[in-house]
N, C-alpha and C positions, 0 to 999 in steps of 0.2 A: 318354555320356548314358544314363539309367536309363532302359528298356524301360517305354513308356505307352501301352497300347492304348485306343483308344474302339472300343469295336464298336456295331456298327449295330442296331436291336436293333427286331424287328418284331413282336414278342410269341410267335411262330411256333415251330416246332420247328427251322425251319435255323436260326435265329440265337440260339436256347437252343443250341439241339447244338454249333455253335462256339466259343461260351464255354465248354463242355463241356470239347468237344479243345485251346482255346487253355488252359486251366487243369491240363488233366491233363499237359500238356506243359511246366507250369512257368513260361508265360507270363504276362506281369502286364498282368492287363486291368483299368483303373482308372475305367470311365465303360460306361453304356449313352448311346445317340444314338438319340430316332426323329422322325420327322415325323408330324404328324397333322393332320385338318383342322377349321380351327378356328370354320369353319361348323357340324357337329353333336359337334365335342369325339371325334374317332375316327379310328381309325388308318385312311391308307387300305389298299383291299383288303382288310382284313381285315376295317373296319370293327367294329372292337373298341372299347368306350367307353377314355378315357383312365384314368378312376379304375379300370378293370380291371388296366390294362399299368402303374396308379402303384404299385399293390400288388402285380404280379406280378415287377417290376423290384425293390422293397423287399426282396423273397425273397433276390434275388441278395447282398444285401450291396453293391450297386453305385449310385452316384448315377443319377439319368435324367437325360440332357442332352434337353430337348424345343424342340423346331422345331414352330411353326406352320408352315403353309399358305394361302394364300388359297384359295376355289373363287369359280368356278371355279381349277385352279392349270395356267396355259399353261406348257410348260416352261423357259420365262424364267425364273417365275416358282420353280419348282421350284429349277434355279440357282442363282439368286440366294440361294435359302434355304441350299442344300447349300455353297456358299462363306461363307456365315455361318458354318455349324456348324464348317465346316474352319479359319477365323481362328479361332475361342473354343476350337478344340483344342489349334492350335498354342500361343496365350497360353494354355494350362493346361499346356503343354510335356508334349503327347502327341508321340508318333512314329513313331506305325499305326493306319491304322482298317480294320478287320477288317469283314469282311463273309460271311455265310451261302451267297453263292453257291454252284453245284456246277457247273455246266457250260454256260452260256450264252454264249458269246464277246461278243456283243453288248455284255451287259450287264458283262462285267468290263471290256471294253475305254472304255465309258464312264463306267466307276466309278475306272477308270484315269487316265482323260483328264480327270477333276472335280479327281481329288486331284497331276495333272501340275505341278511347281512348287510344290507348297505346302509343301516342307516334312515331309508326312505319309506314311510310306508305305502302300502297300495290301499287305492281308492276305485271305487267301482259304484257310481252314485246311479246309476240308470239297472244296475243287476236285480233281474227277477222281476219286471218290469215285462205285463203282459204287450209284444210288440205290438199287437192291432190295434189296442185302444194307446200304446204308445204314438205311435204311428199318426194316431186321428187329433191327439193333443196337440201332436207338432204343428199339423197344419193349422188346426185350431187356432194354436197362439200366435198366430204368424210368421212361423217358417220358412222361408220361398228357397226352394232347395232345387238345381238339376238336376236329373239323372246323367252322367256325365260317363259311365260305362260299367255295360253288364256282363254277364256270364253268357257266353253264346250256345252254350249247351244245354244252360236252362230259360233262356229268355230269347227271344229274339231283341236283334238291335234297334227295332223300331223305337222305342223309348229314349235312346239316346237324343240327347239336347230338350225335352222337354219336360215340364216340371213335376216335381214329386208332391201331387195332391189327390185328392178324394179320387179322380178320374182314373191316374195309375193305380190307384191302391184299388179299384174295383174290377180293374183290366188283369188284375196278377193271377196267372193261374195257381192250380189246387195245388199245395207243398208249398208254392215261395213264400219265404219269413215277408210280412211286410216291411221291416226294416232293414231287409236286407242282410241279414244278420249273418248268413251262411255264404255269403259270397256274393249271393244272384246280382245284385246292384249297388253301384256307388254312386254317390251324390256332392255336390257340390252347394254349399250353402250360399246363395246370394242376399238374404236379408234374415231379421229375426230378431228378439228380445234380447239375444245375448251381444247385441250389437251396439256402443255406447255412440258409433256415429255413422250418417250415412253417406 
C-alpha cells in the first residue's frame, strides 16, 4: 500500500516543521487534520480564527481535514471527535497520522492509544529532538512564526503578536521549553520552507 500521511495540523511551528522533516524526507503527506471550536470558529489554544489556518493550510498545497468541537468540549467529547477524523482517514486510505510532538510521554502515549487498532499508524518525525537547537533551526531555515498566545502564569503577555526569533528565544526565562513544548506559548506560522506558495 502507498504511504498517506494525515498530519495533525495546529497552525503552529511544531506542526509546520514536521511537514517540513516528513517532506524533506520524501515522505508523502496527503492531508492537513485540525480541530477547532465551533463555538467562536478557532483553534484551540492558539485560538487562531479558522479563516486564518484555511489560508495558511492553502499555502501548503494540502487539503484541510476540519473537526469541530463542542464547548464546552469534556474529553468524551474530544474522543469521540478524534475517532471520527481516524475512520474518514482510514476510508481516504491514509496509513499514518503524524504529529508535531517533541517530547511529552504523556501525550504520545495518548495519541498512541487514540490511534490503537485503527488501522493508522503514529508518526512522531520531530520526537527526541533537542528543542534549543530545534528552535534555532527553525528560524535558521526561514520560519516567521507569531507568538499568538501564552501561558500567563509562566510568561508574561508581553510577547503576544511579535515574532518567534533569536530575540524571544533569548528573552525566555530559566525553565521555559524553547518551543514551547509544555504549554508556555503558541505560535502561528506566517511563512517557511514548508510553504509551496506565498
Amino acid at each position: 500500500m502507498m504511504e498517506n500521511i494525515w498530519l495533525s495540523w495546529s497552525s503552529g511551528k511544531d506542526s509546520a516543521w514536521a511537514l517540513h522533516e516528513l517532506r524533506s524526507a520524501g515522505r508523502r503527506v496527503t492531508a492537513l487534520v485540525t480541530t477547532f471550536r465551533s463555538a467562536n470558529d478557532c483553534i484551540p489554544m492558539h485560538e487562531v480564527a479558522m479563516e486564518r489556518v484555511r489560508l495558511q493550510a492553502a499555502r501548503t498545497g494540502l487539503p484541510l481535514i476540519e473537526q469541530p468541537l463542542p464547548s464546552p468540549c469534556p474529553n468524551e467529547a474530544y474522543e469521540a471527535a478524534i475517532r471520527g477524523i481516524v475512520r474518514r482517514a482510514v476510508a481516504a486510505g491514509a496509513t499514518h497520522m503524524a504529529f508535531g510532538d517533541l517530547f511529552l510521554e504523556d501525550i504520545r502515549a495518548y495519541r498512541e492509544g487514540l490511534l490503537a487498532g485503527s488501522g493508522l499508524a503514529p508518526l512522531f518525525p520531530l520526537w527526541g529532538r533537542d528543542t534549543g537547537q530545534l528552535a534555532h533551526e527553525m528560524i535558521r531555515s526561514g520560519l516567521d512564526a507569531e507568538i499568538v498566545a501564552v501561558d500567563d502564569e509562566r510568561l508574561s503577555r508581553d510577547p503576544v503578536g511579535t515574532r518567534f526569533d533569536s530575540t524571544f528565544l533569548e528573552a525566555l526565562p530559566d525553565g521555559i521549553d524553547p518551543c514551547g513544548e509544555n504549554g508556555e506559548f503558541h505560535t502561528f506560522v506566517l511563512n517557511g520552507p514548508m510553504f509551496t506558495s506565498s
